[in-house]
Backbone of each chain as ProteinMPNN parsed JSONL, in Angstrom:
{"seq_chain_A": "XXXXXXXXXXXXXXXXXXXXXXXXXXXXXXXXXXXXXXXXXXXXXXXXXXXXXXXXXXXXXXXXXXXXXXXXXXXXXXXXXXXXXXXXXXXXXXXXXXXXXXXXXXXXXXX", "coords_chain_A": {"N_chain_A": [[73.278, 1.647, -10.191], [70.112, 2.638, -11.475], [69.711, 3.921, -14.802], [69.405, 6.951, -15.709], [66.64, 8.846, -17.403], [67.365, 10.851, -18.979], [70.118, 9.755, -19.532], [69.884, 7.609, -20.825], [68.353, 9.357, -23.38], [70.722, 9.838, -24.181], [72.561, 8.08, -24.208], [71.194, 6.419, -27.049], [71.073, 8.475, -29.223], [74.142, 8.704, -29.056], [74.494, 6.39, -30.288], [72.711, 5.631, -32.762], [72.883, 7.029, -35.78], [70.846, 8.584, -36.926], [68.208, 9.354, -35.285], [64.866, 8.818, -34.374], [62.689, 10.282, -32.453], [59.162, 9.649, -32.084], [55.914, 9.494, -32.319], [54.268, 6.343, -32.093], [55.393, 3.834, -35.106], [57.956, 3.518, -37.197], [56.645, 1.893, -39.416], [53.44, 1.794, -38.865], [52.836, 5.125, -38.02], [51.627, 7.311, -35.321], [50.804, 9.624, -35.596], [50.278, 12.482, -37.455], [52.347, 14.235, -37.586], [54.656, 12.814, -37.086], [54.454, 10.943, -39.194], [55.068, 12.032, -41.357], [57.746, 12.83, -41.155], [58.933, 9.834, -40.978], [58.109, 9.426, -44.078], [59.895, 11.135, -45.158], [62.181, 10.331, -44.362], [62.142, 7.741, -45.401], [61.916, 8.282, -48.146], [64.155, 9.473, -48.413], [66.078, 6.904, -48.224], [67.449, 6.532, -45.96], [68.995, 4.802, -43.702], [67.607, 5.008, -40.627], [66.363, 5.174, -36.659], [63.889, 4.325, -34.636], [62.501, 5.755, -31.574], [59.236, 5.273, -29.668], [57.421, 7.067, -28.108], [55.217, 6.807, -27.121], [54.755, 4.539, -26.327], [56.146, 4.832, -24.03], [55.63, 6.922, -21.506], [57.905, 7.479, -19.935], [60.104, 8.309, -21.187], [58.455, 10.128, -23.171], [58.228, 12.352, -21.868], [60.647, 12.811, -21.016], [62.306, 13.271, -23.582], [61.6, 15.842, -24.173], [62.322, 17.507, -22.375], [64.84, 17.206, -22.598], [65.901, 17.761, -25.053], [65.068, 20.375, -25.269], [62.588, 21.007, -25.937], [59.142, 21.495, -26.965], [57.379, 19.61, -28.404], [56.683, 16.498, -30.493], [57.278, 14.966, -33.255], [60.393, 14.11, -32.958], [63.787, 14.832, -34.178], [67.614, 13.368, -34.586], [70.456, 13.538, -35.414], [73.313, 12.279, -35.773], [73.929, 12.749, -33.079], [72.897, 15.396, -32.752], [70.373, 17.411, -32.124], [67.811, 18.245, -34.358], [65.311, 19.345, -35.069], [62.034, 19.134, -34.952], [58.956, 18.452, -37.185], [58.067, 20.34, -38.65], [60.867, 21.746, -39.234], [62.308, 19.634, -40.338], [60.792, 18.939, -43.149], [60.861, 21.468, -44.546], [64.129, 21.6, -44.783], [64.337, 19.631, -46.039], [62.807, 19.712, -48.603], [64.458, 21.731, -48.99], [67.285, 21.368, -49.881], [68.599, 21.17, -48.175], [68.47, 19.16, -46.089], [69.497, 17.049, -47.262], [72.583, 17.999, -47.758], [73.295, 18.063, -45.127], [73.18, 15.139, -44.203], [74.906, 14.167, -46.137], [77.583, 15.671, -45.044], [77.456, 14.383, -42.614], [78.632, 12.089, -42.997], [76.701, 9.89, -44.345], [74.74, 7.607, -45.902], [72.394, 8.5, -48.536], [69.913, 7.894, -51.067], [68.856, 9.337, -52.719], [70.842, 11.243, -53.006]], "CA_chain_A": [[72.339, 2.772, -10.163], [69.41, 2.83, -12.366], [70.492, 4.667, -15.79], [67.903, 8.188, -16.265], [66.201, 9.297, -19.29], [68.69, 11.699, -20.185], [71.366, 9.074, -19.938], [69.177, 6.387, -21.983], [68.604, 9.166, -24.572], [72.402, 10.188, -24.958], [72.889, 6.968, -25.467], [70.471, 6.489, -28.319], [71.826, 9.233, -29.786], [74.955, 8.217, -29.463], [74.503, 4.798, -30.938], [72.224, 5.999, -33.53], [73.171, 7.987, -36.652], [69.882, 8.598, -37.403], [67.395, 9.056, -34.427], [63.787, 9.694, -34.41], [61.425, 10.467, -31.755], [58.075, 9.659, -32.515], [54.948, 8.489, -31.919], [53.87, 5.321, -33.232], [56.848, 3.024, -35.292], [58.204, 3.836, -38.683], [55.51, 0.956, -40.2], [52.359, 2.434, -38.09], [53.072, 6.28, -37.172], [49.97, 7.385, -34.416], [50.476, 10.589, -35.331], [50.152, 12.779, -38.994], [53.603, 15.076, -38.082], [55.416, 11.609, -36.826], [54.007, 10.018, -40.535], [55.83, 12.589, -42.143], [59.373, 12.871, -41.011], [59.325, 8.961, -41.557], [58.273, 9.547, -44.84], [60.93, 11.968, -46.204], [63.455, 9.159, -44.262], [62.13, 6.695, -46.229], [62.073, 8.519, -49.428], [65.603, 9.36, -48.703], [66.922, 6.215, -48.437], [68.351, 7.313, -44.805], [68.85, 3.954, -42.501], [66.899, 5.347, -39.071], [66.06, 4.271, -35.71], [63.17, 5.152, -33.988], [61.532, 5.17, -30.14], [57.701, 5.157, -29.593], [56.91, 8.119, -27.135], [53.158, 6.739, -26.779], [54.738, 3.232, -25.553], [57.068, 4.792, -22.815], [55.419, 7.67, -20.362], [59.029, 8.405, -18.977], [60.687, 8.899, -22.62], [57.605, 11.141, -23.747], [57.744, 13.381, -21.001], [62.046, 13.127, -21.099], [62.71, 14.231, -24.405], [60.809, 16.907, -24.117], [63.257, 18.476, -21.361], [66.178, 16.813, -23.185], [65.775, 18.679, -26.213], [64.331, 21.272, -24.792], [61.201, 21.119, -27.285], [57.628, 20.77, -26.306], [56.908, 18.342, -29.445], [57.242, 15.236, -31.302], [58.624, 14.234, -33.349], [62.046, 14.882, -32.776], [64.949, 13.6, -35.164], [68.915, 13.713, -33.952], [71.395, 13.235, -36.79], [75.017, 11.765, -35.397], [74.103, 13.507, -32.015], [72.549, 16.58, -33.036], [69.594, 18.178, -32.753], [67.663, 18.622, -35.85], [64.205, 19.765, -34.987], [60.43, 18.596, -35.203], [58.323, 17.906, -38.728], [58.368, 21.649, -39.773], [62.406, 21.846, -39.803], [62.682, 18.616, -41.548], [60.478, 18.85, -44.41], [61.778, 22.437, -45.164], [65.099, 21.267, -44.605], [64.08, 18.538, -46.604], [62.542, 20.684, -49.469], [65.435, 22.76, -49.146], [67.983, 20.133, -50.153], [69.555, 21.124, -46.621], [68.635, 17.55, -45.283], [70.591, 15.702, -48.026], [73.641, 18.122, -47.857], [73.749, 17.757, -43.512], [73.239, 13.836, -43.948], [76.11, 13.856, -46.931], [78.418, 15.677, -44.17], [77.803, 13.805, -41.68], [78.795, 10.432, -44.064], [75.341, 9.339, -43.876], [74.694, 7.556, -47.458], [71.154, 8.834, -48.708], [69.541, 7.144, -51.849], [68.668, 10.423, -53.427], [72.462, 11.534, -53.374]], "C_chain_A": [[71.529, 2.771, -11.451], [69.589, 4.286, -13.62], [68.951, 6.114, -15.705], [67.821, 8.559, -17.565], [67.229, 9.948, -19.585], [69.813, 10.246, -20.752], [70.872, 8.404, -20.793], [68.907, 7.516, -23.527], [69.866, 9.524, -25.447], [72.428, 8.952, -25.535], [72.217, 5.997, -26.563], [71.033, 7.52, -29.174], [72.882, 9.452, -30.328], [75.293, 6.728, -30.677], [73.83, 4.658, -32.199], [72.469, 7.314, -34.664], [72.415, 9.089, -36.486], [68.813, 8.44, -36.745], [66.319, 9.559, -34.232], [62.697, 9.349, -33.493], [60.216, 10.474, -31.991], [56.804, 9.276, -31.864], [54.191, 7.289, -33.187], [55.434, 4.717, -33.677], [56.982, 3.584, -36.655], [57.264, 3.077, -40.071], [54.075, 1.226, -39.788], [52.625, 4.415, -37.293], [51.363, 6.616, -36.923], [49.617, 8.779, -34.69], [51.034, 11.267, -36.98], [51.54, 13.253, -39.244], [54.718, 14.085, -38.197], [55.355, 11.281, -38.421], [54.66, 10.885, -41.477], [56.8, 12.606, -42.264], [59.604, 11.614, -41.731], [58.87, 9.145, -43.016], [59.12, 10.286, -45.991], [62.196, 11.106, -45.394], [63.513, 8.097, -44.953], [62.448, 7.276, -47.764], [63.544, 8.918, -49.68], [66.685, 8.328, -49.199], [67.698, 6.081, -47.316], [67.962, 6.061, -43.666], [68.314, 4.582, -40.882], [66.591, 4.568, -37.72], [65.07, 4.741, -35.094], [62.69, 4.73, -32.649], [60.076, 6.258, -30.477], [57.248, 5.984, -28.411], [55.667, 7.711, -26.552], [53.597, 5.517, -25.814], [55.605, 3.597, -24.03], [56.862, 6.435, -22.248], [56.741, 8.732, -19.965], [59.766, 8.777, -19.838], [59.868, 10.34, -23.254], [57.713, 12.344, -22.863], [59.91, 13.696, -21.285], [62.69, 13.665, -22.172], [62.257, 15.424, -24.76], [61.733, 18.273, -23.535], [64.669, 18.185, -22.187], [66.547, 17.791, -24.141], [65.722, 19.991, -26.361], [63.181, 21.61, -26.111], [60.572, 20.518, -27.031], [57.3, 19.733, -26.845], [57.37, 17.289, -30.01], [56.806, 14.896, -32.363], [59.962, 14.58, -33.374], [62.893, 13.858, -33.573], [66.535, 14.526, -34.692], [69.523, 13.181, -35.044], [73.099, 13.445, -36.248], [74.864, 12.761, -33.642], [73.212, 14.919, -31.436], [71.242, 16.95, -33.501], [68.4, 18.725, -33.717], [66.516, 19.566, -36.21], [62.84, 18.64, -35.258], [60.334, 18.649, -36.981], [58.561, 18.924, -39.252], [59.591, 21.582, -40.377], [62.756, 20.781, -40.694], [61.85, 18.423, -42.666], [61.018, 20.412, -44.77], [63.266, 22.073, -45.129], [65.678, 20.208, -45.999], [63.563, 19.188, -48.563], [63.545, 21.782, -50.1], [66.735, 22.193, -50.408], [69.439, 20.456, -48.865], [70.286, 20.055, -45.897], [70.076, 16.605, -45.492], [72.17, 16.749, -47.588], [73.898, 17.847, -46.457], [74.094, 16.381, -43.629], [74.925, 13.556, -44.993], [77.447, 14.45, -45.864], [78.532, 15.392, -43.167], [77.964, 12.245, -41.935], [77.957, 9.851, -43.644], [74.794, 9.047, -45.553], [73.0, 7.802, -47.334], [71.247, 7.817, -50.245], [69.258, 7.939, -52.858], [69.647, 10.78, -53.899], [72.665, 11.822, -54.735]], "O_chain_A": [[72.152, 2.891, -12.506], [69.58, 5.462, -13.258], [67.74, 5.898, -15.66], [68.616, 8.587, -18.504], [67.998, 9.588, -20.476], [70.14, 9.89, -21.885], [71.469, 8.529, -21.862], [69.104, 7.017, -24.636], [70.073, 9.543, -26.66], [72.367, 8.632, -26.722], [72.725, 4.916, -26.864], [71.631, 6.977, -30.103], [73.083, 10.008, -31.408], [76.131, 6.406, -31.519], [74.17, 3.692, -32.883], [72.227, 8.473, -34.326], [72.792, 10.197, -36.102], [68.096, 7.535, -37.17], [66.34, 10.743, -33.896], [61.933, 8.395, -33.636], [59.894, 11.641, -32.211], [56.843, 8.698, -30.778], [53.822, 7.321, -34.361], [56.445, 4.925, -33.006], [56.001, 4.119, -37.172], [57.184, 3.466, -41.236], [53.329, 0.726, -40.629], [52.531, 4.657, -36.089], [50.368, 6.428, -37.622], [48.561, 9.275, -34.297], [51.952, 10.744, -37.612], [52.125, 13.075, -40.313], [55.601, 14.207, -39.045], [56.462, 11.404, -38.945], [54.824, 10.362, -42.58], [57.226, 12.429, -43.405], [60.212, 11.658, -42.801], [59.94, 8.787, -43.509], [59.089, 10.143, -47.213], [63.297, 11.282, -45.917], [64.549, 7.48, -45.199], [63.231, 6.655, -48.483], [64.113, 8.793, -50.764], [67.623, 8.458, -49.985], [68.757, 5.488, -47.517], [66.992, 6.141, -42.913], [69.135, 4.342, -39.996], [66.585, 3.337, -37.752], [65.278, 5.931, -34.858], [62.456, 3.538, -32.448], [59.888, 7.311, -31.088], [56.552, 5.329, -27.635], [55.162, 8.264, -25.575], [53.043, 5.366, -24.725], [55.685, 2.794, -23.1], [57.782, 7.22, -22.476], [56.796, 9.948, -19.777], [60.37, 9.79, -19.488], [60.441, 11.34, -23.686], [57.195, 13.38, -23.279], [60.315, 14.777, -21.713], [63.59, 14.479, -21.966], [62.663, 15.962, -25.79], [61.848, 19.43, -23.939], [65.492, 19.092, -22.312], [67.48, 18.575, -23.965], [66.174, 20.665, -27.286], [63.237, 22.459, -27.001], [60.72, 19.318, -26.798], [56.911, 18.797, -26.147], [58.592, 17.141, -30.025], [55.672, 14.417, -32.339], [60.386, 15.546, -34.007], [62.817, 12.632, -33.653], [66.671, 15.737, -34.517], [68.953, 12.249, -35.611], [73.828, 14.435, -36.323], [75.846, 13.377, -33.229], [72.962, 15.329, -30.303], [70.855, 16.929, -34.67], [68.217, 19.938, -33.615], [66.503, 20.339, -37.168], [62.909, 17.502, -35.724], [61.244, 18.814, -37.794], [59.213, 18.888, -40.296], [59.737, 21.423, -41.589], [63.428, 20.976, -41.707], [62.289, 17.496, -43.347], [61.924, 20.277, -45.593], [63.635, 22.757, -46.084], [66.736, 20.066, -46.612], [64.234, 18.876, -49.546], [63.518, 22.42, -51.152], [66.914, 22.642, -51.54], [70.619, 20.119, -48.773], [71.406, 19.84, -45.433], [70.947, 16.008, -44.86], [72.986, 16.041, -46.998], [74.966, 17.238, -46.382], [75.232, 16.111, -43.242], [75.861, 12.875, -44.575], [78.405, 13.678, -45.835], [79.458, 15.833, -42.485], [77.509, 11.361, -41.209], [78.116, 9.2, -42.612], [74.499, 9.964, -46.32], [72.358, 7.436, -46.35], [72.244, 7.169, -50.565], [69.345, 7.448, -53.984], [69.733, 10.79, -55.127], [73.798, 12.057, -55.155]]}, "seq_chain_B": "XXXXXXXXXXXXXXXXXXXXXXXXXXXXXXXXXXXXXXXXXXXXXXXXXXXXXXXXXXXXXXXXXXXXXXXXXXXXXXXXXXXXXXXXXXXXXXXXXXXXXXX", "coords_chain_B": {"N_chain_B": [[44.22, 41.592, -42.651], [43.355, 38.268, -40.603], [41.696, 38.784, -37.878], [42.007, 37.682, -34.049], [40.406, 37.304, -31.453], [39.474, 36.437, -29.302], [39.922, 33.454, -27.049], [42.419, 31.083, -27.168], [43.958, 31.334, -29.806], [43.35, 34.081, -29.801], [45.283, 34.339, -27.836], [47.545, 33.725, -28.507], [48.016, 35.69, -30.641], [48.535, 38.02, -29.3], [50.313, 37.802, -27.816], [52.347, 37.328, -29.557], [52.379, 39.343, -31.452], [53.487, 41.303, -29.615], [55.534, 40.816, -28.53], [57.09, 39.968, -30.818], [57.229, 41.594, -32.751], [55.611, 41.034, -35.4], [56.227, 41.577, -38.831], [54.524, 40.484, -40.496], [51.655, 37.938, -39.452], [50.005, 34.909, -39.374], [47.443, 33.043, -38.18], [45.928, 30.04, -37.993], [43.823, 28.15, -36.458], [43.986, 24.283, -36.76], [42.807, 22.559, -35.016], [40.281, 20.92, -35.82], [40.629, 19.231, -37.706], [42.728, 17.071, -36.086], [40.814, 16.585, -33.875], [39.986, 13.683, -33.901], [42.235, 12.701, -32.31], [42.826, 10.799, -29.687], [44.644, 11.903, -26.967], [43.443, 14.625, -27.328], [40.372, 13.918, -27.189], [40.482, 12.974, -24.75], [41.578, 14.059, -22.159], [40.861, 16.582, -21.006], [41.464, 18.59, -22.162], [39.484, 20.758, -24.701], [37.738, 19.577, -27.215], [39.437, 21.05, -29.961], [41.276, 24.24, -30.159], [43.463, 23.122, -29.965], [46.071, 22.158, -32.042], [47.405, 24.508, -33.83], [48.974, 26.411, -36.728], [50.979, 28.599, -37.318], [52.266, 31.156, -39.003], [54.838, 33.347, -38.684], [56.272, 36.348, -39.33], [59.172, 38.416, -38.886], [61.727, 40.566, -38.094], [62.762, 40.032, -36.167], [64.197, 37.544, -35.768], [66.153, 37.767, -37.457], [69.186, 36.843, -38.33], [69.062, 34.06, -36.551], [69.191, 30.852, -36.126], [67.265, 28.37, -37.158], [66.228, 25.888, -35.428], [66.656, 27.619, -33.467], [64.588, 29.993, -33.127], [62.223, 28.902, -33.399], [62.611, 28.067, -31.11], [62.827, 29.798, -29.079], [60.111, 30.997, -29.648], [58.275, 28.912, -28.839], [58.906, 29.411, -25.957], [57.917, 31.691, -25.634], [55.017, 30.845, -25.631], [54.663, 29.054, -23.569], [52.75, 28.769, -21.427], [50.694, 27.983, -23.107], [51.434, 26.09, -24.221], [51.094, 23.974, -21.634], [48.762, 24.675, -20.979], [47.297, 22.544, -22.529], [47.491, 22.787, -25.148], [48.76, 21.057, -28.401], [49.546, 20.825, -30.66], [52.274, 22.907, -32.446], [52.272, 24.35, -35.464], [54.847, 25.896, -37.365], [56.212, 28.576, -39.207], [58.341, 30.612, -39.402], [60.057, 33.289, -40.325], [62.299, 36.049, -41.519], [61.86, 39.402, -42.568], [62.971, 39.647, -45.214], [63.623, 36.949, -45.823], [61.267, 36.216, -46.32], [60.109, 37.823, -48.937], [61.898, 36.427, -50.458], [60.661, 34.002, -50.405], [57.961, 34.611, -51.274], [58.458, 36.051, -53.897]], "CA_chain_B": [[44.336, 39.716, -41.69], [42.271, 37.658, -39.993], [41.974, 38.993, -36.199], [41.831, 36.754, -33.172], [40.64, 38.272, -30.382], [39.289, 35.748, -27.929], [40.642, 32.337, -27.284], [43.873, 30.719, -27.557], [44.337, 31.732, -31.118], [43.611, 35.712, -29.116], [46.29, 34.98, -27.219], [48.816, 33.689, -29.239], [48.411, 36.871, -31.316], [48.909, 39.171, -28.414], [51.773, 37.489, -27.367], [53.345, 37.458, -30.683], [52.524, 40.908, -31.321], [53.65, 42.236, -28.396], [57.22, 40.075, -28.037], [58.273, 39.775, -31.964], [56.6, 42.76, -33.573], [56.024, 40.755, -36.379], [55.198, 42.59, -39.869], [52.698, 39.356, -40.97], [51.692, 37.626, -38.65], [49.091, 34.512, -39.716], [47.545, 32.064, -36.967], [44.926, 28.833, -38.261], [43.281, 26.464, -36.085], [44.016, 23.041, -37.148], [42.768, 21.49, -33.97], [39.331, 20.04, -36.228], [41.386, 17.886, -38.473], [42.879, 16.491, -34.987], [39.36, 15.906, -33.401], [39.663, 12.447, -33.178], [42.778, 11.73, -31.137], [42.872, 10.217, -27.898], [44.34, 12.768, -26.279], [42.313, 15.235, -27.409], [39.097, 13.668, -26.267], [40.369, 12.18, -22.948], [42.751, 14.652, -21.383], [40.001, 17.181, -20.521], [41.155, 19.372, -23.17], [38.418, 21.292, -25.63], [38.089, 19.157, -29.081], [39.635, 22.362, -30.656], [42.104, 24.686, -29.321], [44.87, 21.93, -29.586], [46.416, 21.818, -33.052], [47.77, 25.699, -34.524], [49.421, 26.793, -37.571], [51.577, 29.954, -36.853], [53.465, 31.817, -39.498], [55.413, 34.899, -38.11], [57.19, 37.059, -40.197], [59.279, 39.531, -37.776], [62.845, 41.059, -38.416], [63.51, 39.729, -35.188], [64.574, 36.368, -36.547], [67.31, 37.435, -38.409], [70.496, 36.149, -37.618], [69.135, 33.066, -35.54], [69.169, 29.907, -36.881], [65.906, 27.562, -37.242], [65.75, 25.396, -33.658], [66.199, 28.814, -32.207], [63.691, 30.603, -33.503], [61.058, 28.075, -32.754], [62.57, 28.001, -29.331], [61.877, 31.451, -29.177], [58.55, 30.84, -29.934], [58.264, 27.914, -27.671], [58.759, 29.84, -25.006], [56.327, 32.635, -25.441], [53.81, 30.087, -25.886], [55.25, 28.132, -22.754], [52.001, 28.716, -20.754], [49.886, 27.3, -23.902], [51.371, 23.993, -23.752], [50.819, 23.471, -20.669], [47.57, 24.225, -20.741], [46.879, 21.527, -23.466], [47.934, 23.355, -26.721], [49.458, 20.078, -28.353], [50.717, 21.094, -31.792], [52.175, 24.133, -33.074], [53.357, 24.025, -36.528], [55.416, 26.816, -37.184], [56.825, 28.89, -40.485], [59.576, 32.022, -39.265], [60.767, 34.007, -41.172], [62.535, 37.332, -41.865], [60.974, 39.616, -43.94], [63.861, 38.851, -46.6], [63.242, 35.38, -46.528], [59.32, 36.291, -46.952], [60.048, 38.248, -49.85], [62.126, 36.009, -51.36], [59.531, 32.835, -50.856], [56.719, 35.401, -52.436], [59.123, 36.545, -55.016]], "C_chain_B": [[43.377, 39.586, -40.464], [42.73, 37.992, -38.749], [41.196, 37.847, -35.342], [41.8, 37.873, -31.712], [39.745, 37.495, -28.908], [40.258, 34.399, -28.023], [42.061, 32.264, -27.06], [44.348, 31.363, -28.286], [44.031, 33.753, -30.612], [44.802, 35.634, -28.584], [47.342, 35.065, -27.674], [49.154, 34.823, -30.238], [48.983, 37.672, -31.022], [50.352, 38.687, -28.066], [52.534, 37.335, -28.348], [53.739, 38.7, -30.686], [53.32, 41.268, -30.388], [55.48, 41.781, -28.528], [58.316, 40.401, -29.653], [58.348, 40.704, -33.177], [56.442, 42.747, -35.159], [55.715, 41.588, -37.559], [54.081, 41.238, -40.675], [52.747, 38.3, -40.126], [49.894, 36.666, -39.086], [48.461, 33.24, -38.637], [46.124, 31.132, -37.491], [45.198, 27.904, -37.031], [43.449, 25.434, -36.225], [43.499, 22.212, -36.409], [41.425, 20.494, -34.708], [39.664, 18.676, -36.955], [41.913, 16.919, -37.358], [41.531, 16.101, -34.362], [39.52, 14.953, -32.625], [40.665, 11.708, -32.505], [42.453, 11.458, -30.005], [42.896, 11.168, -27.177], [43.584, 14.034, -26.526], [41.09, 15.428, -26.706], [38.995, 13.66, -24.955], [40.86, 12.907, -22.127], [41.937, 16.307, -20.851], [40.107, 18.657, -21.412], [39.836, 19.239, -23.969], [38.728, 20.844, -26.53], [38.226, 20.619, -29.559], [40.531, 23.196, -29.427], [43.342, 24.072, -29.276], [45.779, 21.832, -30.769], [46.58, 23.838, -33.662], [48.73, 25.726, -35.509], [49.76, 28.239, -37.599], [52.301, 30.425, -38.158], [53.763, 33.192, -39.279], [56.311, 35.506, -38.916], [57.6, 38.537, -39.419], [60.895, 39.579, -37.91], [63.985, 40.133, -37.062], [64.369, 38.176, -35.067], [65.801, 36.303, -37.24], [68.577, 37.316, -37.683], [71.005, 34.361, -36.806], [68.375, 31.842, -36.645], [67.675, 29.032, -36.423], [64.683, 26.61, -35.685], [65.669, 27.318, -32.837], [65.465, 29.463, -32.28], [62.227, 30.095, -33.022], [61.109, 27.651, -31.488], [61.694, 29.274, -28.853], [60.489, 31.526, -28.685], [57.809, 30.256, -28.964], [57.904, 28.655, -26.475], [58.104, 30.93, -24.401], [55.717, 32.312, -25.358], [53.887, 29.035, -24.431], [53.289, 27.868, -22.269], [50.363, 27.951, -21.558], [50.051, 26.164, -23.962], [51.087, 23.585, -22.883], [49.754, 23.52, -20.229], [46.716, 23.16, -21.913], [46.745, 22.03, -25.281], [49.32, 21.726, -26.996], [49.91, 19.892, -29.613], [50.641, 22.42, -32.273], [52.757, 23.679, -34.092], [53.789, 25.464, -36.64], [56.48, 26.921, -38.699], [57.13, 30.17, -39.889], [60.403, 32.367, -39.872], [61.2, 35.713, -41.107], [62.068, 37.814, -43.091], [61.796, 39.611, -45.352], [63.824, 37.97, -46.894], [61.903, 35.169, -47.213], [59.356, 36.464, -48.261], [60.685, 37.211, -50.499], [60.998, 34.644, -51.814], [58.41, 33.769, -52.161], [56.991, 35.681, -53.837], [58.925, 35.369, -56.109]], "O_chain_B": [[42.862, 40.396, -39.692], [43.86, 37.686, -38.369], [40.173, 37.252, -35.681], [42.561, 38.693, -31.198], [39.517, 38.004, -27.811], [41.154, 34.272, -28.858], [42.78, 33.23, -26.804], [45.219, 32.134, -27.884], [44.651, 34.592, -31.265], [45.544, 36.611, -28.684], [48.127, 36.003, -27.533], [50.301, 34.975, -30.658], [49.805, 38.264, -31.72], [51.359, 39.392, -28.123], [53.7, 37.156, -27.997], [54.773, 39.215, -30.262], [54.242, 41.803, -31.004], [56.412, 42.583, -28.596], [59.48, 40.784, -29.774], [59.089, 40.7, -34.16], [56.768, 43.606, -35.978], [54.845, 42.429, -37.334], [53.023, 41.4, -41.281], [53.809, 37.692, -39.998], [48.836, 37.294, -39.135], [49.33, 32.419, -38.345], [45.094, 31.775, -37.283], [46.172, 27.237, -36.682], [42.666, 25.037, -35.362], [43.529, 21.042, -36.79], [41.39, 19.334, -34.297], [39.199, 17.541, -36.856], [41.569, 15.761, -37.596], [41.312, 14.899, -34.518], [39.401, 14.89, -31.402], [40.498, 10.555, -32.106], [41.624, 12.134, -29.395], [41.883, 11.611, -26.636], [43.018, 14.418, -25.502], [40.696, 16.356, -26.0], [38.109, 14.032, -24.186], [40.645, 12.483, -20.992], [42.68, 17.117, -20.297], [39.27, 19.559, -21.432], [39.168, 18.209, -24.053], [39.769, 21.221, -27.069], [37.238, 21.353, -29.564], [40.531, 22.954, -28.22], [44.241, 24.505, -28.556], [46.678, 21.101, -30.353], [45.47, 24.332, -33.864], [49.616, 24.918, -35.23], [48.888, 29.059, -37.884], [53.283, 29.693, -38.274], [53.022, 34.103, -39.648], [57.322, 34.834, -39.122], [56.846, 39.502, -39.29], [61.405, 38.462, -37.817], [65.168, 39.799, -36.999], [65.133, 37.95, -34.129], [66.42, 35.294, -37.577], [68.818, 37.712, -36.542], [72.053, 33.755, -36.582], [67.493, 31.893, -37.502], [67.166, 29.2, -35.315], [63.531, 26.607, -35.251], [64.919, 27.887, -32.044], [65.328, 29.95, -31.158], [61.357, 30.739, -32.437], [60.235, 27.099, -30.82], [60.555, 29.558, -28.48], [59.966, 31.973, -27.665], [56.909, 30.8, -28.324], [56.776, 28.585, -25.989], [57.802, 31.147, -23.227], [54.931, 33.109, -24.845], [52.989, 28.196, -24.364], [52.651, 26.924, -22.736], [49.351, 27.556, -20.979], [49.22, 25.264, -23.83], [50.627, 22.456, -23.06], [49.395, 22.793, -19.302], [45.486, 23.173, -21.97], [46.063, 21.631, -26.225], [50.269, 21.399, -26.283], [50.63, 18.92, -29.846], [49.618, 23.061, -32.509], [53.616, 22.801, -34.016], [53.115, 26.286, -36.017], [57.184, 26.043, -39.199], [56.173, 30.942, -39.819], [61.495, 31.814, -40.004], [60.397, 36.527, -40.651], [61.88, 37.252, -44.17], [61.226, 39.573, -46.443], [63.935, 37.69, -48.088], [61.514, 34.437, -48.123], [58.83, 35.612, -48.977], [59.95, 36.852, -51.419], [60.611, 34.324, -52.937], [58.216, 33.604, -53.365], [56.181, 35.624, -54.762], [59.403, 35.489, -57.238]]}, "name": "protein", "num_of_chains": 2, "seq": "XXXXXXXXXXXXXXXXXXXXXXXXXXXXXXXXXXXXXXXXXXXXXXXXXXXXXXXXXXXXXXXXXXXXXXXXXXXXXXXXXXXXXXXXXXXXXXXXXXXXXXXXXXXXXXXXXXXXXXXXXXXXXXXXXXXXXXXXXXXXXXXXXXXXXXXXXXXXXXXXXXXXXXXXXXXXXXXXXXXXXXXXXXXXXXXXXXXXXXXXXXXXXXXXXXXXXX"}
């Protein structure tokens, strides 16, 4: 039986510490809020994985319902959640990010 | 504060107002800086109208943690995404958290 979006993005989620919904790739983001998240992952230091919402129709429209959140970029951290660009640069600003990623043994570079 | 009283940016006021009774309540445009995406142009959306900057400051917030709040939100606004509203950014707060940012 052909696997469905949900199941494909549990298991991204699962398989991924560090998972970010985007548009565009972590070396080209298509989009300014996408170009941000990866930039406070990179400045972390925070190994990531990302899928390309623009390249896959049935992903862009599936995490949407998955999540339940109209937008993208979306970032999941060991499973969980995390929010779009707003929550993670305040989060990020906060020093929220680093203490969630330090309890979920997620080595940062900032640390 | 700046009133909105036609448009998108009308409605999203009314429907704030009305649902979260916020005490500041600030709503920017952003859709010009967007302009030149794709979808934008192609998707029969209005260059403009597509890109908002919300900050709500409304008691009603307190207690609920960050995704939920902007669910919240989300879902007052449901009928805006779907008509081609394609970013909200979004700053919620209680007016204790306000004060303390201002502070």
């Amino acid at each position: 039986m052909a696997e469905t979006i949900a199941q494909r993005i549990q298991a991204q989620i699962d398989a991924n510490p560090v998972m970010l919904y985007m548009k565009g790739d972590s070396t080209f983001p298509q989009c300014g809020f996408s170009a941000r998240v990866v930039q406070v992952l990179k400045h972390m230091g925070v190994p990531f994985k990302t899928a390309n919402v623009l390249e896959d129709p049935e992903l862009r429209q599936g995490i949407k319902e998955f999540s339940n959140w109209p937008t993208v970029p979306q970032l999941y951290i060991k499973g969980e959640f995390i929010g779009g660009c707003d929550i993670v640069t305040e989060m990020y600003q906060t020093g929220e990010l680093e203490k969630l990623l330090t309890e979920k043994g997620i080595a940062t570079a900032t640390a | 504060m700046e009133q909105h009283t036609t448009g998108r940016a009308g409605r999203i006021e009314r429907i704030i107002r009305e649902h979260l009774a916020p005490v500041e309540l600030r709503i920017h445009d952003d859709s010009a800086r967007h302009a030149h995406h794709v979808h934008v142009r192609d998707n029969g959306v209005q260059a403009g109208e597509s890109h908002y900057n919300v900050l709500i400051v409304s008691p009603a917030f307190a207690g609920v943690n960050r995704v939920e709040r902007s669910r919240q939100v989300h879902a007052l606004l449901a009928d805006e995404f779907a008509g081609g509203m394609h970013a909200l950014s979004l700053v919620l707060r209680t007016p204790e958290e306000q004060a303390r940012v201002a502070a």
